[in-house]
C-alpha positions as CSV (number, residue, x, y, z in Angstrom):
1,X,0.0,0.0,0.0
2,X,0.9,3.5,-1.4
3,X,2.0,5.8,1.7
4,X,1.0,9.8,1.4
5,X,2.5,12.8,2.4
6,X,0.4,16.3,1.8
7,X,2.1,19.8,1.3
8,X,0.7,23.3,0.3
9,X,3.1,25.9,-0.4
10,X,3.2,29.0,-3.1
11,X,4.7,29.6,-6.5
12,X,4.5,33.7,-6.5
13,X,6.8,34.6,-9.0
14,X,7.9,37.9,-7.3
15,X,9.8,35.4,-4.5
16,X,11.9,34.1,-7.5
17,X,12.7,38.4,-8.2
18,X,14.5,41.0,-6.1
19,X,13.2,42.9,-3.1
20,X,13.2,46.1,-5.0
21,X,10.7,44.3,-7.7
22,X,8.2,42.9,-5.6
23,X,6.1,45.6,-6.1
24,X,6.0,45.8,-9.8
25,X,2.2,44.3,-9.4
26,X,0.5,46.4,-7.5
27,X,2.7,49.5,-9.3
28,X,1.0,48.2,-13.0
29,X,-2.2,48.8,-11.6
30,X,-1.4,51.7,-10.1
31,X,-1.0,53.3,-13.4
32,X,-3.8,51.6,-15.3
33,X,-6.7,54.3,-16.0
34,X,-9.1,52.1,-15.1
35,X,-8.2,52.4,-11.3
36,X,-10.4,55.4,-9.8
37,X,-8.4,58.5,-9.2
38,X,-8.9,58.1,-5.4
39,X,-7.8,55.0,-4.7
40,X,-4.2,55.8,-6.4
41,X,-3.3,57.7,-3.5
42,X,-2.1,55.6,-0.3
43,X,-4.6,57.5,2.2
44,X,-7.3,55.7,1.2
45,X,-6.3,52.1,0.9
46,X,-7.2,49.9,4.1
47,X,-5.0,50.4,7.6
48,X,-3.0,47.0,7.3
49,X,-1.9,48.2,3.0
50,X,-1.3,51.7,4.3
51,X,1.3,50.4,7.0
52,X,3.2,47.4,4.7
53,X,3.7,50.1,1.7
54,X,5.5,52.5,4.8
55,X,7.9,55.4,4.1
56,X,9.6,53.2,1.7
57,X,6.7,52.1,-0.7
58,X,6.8,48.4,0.1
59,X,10.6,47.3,0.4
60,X,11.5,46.9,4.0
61,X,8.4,44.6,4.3
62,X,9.6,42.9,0.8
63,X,12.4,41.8,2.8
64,X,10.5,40.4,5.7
65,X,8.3,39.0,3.4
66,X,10.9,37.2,1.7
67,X,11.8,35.9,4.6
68,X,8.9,34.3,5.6
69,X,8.2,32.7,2.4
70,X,11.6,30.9,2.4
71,X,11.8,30.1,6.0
72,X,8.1,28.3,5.4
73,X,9.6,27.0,2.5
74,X,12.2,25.1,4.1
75,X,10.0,23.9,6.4
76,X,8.3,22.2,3.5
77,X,11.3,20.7,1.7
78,X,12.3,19.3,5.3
79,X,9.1,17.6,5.6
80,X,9.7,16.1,1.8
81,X,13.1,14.8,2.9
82,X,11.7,13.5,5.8
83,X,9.2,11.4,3.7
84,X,11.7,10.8,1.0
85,X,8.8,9.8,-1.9
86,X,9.4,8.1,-5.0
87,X,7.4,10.1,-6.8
88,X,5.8,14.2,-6.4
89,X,2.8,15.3,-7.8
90,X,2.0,18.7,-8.3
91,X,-0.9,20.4,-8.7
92,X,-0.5,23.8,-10.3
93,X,-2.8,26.1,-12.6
94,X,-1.4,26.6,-16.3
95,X,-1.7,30.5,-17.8
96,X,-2.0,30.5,-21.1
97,X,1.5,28.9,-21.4
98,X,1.5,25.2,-22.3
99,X,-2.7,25.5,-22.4
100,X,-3.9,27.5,-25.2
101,X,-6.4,28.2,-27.5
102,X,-6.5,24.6,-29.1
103,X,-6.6,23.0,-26.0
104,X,-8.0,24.1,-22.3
105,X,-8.3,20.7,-20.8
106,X,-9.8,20.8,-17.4
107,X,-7.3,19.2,-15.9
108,X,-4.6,17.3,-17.4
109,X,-1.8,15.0,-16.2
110,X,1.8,15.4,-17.5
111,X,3.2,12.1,-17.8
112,X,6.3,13.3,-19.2
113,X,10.1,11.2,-18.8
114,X,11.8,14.2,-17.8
115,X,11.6,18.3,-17.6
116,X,14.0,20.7,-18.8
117,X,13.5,24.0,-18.9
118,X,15.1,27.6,-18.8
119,X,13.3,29.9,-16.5
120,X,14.7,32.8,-17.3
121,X,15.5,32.4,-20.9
122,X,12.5,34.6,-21.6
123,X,12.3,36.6,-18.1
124,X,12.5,40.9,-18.3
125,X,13.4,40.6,-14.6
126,X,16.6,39.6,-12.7
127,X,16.6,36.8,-10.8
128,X,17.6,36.6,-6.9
129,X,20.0,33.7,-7.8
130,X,21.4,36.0,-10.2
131,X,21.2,32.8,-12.2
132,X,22.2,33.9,-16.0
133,X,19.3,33.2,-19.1
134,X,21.0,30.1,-20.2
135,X,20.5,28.5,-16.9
136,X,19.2,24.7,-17.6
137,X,17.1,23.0,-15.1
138,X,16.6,19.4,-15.2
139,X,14.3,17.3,-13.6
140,X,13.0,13.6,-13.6
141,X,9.7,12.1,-14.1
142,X,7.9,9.2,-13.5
143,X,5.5,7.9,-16.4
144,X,4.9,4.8,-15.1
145,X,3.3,6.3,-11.5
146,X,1.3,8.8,-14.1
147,X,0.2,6.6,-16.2
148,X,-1.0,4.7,-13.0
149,X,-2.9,7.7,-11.5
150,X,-4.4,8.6,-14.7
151,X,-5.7,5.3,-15.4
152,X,-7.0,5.0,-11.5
153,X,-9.2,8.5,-12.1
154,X,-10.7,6.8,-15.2
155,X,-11.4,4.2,-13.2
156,X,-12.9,6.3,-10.2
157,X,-15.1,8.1,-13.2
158,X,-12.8,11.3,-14.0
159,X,-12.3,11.8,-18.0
160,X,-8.5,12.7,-17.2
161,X,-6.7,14.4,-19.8
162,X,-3.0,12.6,-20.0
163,X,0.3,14.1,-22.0
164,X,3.5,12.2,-22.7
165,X,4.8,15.5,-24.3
166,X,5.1,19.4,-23.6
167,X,2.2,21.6,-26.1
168,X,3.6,25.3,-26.0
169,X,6.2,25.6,-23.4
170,X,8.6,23.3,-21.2
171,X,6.8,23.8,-17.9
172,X,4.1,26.0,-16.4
173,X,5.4,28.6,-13.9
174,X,3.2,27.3,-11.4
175,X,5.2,23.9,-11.5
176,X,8.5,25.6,-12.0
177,X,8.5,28.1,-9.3
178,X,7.5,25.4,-7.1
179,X,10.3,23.1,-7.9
180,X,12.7,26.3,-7.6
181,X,11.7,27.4,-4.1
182,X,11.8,23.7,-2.7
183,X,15.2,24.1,-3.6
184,X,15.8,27.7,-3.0
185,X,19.9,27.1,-1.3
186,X,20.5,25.0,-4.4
187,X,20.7,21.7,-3.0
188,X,19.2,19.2,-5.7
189,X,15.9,18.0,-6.2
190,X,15.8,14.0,-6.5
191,X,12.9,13.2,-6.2
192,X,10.8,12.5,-9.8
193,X,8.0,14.9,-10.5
194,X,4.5,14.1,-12.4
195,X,2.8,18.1,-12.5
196,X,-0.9,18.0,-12.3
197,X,-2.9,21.1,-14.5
198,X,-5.8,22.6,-13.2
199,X,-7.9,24.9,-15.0
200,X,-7.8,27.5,-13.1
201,X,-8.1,30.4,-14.2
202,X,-11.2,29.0,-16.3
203,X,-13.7,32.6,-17.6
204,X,-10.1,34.0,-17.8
205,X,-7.5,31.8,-18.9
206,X,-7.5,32.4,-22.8
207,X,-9.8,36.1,-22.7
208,X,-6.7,37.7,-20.6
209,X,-3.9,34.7,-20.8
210,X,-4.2,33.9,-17.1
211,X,-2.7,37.5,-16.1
212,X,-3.6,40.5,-15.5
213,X,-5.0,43.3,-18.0
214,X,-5.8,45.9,-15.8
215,X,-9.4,47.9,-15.1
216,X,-9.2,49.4,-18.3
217,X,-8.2,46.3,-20.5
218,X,-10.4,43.9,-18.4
219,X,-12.2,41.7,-20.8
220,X,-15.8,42.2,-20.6
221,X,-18.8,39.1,-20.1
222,X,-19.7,38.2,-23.9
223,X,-15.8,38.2,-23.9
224,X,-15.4,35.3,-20.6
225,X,-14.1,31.5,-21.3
226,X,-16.2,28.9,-20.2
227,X,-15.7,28.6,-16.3
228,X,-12.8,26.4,-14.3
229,X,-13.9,22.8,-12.6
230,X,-16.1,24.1,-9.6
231,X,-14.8,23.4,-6.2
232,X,-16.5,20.6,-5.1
233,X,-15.3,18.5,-8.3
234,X,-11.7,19.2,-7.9
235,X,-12.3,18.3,-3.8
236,X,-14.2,15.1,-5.2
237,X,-11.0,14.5,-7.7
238,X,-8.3,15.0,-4.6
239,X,-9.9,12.5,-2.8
240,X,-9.8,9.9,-5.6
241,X,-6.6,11.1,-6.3
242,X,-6.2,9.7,-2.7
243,X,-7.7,6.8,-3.1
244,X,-5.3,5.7,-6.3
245,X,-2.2,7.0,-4.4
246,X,-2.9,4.7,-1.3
247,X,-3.6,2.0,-3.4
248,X,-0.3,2.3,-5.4
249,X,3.0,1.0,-4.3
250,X,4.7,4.0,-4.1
251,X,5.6,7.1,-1.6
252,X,3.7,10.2,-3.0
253,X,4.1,13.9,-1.8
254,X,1.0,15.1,-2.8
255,X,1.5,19.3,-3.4
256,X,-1.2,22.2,-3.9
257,X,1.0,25.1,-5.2
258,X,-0.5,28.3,-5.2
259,X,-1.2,31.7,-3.8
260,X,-4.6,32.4,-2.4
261,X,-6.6,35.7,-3.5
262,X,-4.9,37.4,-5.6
263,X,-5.1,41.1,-6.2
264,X,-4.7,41.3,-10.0
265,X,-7.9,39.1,-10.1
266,X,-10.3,41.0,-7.2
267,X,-12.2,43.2,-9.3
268,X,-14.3,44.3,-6.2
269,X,-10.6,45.9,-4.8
270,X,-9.9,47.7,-7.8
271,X,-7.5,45.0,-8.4
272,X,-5.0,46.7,-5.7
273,X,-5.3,44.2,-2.9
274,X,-6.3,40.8,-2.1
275,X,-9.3,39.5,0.1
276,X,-7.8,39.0,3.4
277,X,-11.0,38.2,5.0
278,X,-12.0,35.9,2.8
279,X,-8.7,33.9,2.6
280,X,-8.6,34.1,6.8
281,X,-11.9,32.1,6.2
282,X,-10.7,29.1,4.5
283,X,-7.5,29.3,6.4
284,X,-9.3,28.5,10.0
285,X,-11.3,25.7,7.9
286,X,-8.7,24.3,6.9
287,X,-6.9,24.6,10.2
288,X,-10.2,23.2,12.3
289,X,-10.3,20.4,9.7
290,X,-13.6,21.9,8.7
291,X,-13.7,20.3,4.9
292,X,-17.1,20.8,4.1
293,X,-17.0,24.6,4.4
294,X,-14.5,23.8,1.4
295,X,-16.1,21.8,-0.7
296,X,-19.5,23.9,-0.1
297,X,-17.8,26.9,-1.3
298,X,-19.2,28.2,-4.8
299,X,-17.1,28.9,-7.9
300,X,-18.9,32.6,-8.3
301,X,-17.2,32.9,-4.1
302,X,-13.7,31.8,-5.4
303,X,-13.9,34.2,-8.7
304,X,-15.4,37.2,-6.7
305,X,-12.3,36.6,-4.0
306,X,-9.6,36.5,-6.8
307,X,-9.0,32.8,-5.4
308,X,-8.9,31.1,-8.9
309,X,-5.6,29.1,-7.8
310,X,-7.2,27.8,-5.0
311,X,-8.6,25.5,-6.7
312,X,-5.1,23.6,-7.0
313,X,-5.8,23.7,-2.9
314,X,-9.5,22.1,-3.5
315,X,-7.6,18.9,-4.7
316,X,-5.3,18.8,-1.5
317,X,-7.9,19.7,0.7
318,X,-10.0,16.8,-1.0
319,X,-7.1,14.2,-0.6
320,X,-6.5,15.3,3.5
321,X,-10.5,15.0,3.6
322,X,-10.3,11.2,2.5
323,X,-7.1,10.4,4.6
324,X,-9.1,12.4,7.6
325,X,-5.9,14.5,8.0
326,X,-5.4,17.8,9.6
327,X,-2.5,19.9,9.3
328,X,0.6,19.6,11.8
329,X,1.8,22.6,10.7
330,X,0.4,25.4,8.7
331,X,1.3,29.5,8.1
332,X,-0.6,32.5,7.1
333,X,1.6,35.1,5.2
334,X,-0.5,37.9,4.8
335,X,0.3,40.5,2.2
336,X,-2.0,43.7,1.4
337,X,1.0,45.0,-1.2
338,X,2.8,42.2,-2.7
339,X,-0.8,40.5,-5.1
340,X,-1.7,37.7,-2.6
341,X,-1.8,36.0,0.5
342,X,0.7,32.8,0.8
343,X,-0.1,29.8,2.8
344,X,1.8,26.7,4.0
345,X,0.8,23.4,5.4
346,X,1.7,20.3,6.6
347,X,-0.3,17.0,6.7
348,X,2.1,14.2,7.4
């Protein structure tokens, strides 16, 4: 019998830039001319955003914040060592990058042999490794565990999409990121890796790529996609997904990457901040062991919220509900300034 380990961490590419960059967000909007005169002027953003943007417009707390995230991100590649799995799966939301307009599968398992890929071949910012554009990253994978998990999910009643090969690009940041921060000291990453798209972003992923356009450039209803997996089907296919896995005869880290509400997706906020509240929420759920609440949630809560990655969270949530799990560890790394709220967690 298959033995599981769960993790929840972040991806946020501004972690993988410099302190004096992790702004650059919040500053886009800021000069978008969709964003009403008042609310580009500090005084009237909320207490909290008012006091993390300070004298120095964000970068003393992009330092602590910085730390935060990678001392929680440790934490997280201890607890993988720790477990030492045979195999990782991911789940991680694709924008616009391998998924495009041929193909938006609503979710799709990447049953590739191996990854290679050059983060920063394409990147306009620098790097904290100072890593130059040519860097190569190399990873392994594990088709036969893939092929295993897809075929369970068929078997449990999910129509599973499957690739053996990359469509448009090597790897989605969401994976990438991931597999950069757990090894943020530059240590080596063993362990073989099978990523796990979500449709996300759904209304949004082709109408504005999965990013932001701004107030101005927002793209209006007639111009929406068709929406994401709702909550409660990508609980539903966690816990399956937990049901394979323990059935298997492998060790399997099971990993929801993503940030929680982000700002570039709360229209409600003027796209400035993120929704604290309604992130605080889920986060005491989750903490209480309170599933349900998740799985109750409604997709037009999540897309009001900005919480469209959360749905890679819905899966994990959905696999700790059908071990019974609660977290051992967990963190809430709130941010009003730097697009989202991060959260870690542990369910050994």
């Amino acid at each position: 019998m298959g033995e599981i380990l769960g993790l929840g961490m972040t991806h946020v590419p501004l972690l993988a830039g410099r302190d004096e960059d992790m702004t650059r967000i919040l500053r886009r909007i800021l000069q978008d001319p969709g964003v009403p005169e008042l609310m580009r002027d500090p005084q009237h953003w909320p207490p909290a955003m008012r006091k993390e943007w300070g004298a120095d417009e964000g970068l003393a707390a992009a330092r602590r914040h910085r730390e935060q995230l990678v001392a929680e991100s440790h934490k997280v590649r201890r607890a993988l060592d720790d477990f030492a799995p045979d195999v990782v799966v991911i789940w991680g939301d694709d924008q616009y990058e391998n998924f495009q307009d041929d193909i938006i599968p609503p979710f799709c398992v990447l049953a590739y042999d191996a990854i290679e890929h050059r983060p920063w071949a394409a990147s306009q910012w620098k790097n904290i490794w100072n890593e130059p554009a040519d860097t190569l990253f190399t990873y392994k994978g594990h088709r036969q565990a893939a092929k295993a998990l897809v075929t369970g999910l068929l078997e449990e009643g999910f129509d599973l999409s499957y690739a053996y090969k990359p469509l448009h690009h090597p790897l989605g940041h969401a994976f990438m990121n991931t597999l950069l921060f757990l090894d943020y000291d530059r240590q080596g990453l063993p362990y073989p890796v099978i990523p796990f798209a979500v449709n996300c972003y759904g209304r949004r992923v082709v109408a504005q790529h999965g990013t932001s356009r701004g107030l101005s450039q927002a793209p209006t209803e007639d111009q929406l996609d068709p929406p994401s997996p709702p909550p409660w089907r990508c609980f539903d296919l966690g816990r399956a997904v937990a049901r394979v896995a323990a059935r298997s005869p492998w060790r399997v880290a099971l990993i929801a990457s993503s940030s929680w509400s982000h700002a570039f997706l709360t229209f409600k906020h003027h796209l400035l901040y993120p929704d604290v509240p309604a992130d605080r929420a889920l986060y005491d759920a989750m903490r209480a062991g309170d599933y349900p609440t998740w799985r109750q949630t409604p997709l037009a809560s999540i897309e009001a919220s900005g919480q469209q990655e959360m749905l890679n969270w819905m899966c994990l949530i959905g696999a700790m509900a059908e071990l019974d799990r609660k977290p051992r560890e967990a963190a809430f790394v709130e941010s009003w300034i730097f697009n989202s709220n991060k959260v870690f967690a542990i369910f050994p």
